[in-house]
N, C-alpha and C positions, 0 to 999 in steps of 0.2 A: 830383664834389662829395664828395670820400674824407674831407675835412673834416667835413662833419653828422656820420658816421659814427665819428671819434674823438669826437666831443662827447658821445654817446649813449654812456653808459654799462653801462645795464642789458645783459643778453649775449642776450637774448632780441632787446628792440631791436635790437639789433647786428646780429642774423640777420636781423632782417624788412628793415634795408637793406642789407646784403648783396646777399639775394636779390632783392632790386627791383634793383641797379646791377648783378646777375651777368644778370639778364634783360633789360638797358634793350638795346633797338636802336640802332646804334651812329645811325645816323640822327635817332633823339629825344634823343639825348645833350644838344644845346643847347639845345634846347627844355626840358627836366628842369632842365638848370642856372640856368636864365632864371626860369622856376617858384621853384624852389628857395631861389635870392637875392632873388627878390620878396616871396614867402612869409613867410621868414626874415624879410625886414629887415621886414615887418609885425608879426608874431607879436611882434617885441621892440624896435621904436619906441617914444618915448617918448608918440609921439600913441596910439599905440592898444596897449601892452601896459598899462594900465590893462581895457580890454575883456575881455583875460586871465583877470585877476582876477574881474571877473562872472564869467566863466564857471565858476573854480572855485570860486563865491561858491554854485555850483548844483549843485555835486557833493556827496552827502548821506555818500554810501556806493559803496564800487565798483560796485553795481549802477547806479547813474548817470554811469559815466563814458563808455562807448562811445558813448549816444545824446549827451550833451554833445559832447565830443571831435569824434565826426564830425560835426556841427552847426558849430562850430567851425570845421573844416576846408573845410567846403563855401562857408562865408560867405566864409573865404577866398579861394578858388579864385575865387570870384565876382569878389570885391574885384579878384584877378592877372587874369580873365581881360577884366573893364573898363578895367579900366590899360591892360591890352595895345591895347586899341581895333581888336583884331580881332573879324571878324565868327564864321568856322569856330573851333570847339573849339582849346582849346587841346592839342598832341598829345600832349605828355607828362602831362596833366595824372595819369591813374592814378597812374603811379608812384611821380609828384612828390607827390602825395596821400598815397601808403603813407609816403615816407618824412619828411613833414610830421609825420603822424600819431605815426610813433614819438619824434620832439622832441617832441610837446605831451604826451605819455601817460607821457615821461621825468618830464617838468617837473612831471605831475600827483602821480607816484609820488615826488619830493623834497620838493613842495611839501607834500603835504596825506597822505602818507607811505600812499599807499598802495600793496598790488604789484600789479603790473601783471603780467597770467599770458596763457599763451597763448589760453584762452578770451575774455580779454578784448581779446588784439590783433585775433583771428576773429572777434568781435561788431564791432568797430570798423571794420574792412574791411569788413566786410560792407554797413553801414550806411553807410561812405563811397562804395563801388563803386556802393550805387542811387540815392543823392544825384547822382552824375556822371551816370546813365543819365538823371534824372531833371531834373536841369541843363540835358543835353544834347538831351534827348529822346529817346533811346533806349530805344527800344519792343522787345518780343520780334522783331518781322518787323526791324525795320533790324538786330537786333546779329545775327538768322541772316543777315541779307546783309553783314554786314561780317566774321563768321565768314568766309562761304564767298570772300568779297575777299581777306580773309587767307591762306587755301589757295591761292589762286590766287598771294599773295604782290603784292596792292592792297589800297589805301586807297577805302574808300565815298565816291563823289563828294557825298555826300548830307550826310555829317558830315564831310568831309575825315581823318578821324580814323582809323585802324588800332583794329581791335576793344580795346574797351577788357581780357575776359580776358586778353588776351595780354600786357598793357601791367603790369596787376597781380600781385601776388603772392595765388593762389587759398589759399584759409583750409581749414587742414586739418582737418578734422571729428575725434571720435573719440581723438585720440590723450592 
C-alpha cells in the first residue's frame, strides 16, 4: 500500500510508514492491505468523514491531539474489525494502525495547521498500541506468551495474533 505513503506528505510521516511496511511480515502483508482500504475508505466516506470533523471539532491545541487521534483510530479498527465478522484479532491490525494514524495526524496538521513532531507521533503510538492491547485483551502474561511464541517463531493460539511489538513501530524515547 506504497500509495498512503506518496499521499502523506509531512517527512516525518513518511518515516513512521516506511518503517511500519520495512517491518510488515511478508505474511500480514494482506491482511495490512485489507485493514488499510477498509480504514481509508471510512476515514473519507461521505457517510462518516463528517465524524472526522467532530473529532477535530475536539482538538483545542497540540496537547490534545494524540489522545483524540488514537481514540479515533481505535473506533476504527473496531468499526474494520466488525465489518470483517471475524471472531480472532485482526493480524495486521498494529501496523495498519501506525500507518492509519500518520493519514489522520497529516490531515490534522493541514487541516487545523498544526505540527505534528516526533513527540507527538510517540504519544500517539503509544496510546494506539494499549487501545489494541486493550481491544484485544492483552494482558501483561498473554503478550509474555506471545513474545516467547514469537522467539519460537508462532502465533498465540489464544489471540491468533503474532505479538503485537513486533507488528508496531516502537516509539523512540529521548531523542
Amino acid at each position: 500500500m506504497a500509495s498512503l505513503m506518496k499521499s502523506v506528505q509531512d517527512p516525518l510521516l513518511k518515516q513512521v510508514i516506511r518503517q511500519v511496511e520495512f517491518s510488515l511480515k511478508p505474511e500480514l502483508q494482506e491482511s495490512y492491505n485489507q485493514i488499510l482500504a477498509a480504514g481509508m475508505t471510512l476515514m473519507y466516506s461521505e457517510d462518516t468523514f463528517p465524524e472526522m470533523d467532530k473529532y477535530l471539532d475536539e482538538i483545542k491545541g497540540p496537547e490534545d491531539v494524540p489522545k483524540i487521534i488514537s481514540h479515533g483510530i481505535l473506533k476504527l479498527l473496531s468499526v474494520v474489525q466488525n465489518e470483517s465478522k471475524q471472531q480472532e484479532p485482526l493480524k495486521a491490525a498494529g501496523p495498519a494502525c501506525i500507518t492509519l494514524m500518520a493519514q489522520a495526524l497529516e490531515f490534522v496538521e493541514k487541516k487545523l495547521n498544526i505540527q505534528v513532531d516526533k513527540q507527538m507521533v510517540d504519544e500517539t503510538t503509544t496510546l494506539i498500541k494499549e487501545g489494541i492491547f486493550s481491544l484485544y485483551k492483552i494482558t501483561p502474561d498473554v503478550l509474555k506468551q506471545l513474545q516467547q511464541g514469537a522467539a519460537k517463531g508462532q502465533t498465540s493460539p489464544s489471540t491468533g495474533a503474532p505479538p503485537p511489538p513486533a507488528e508496531t513501530p516502537q516509539p523512540e524515547h529521548g531523542a
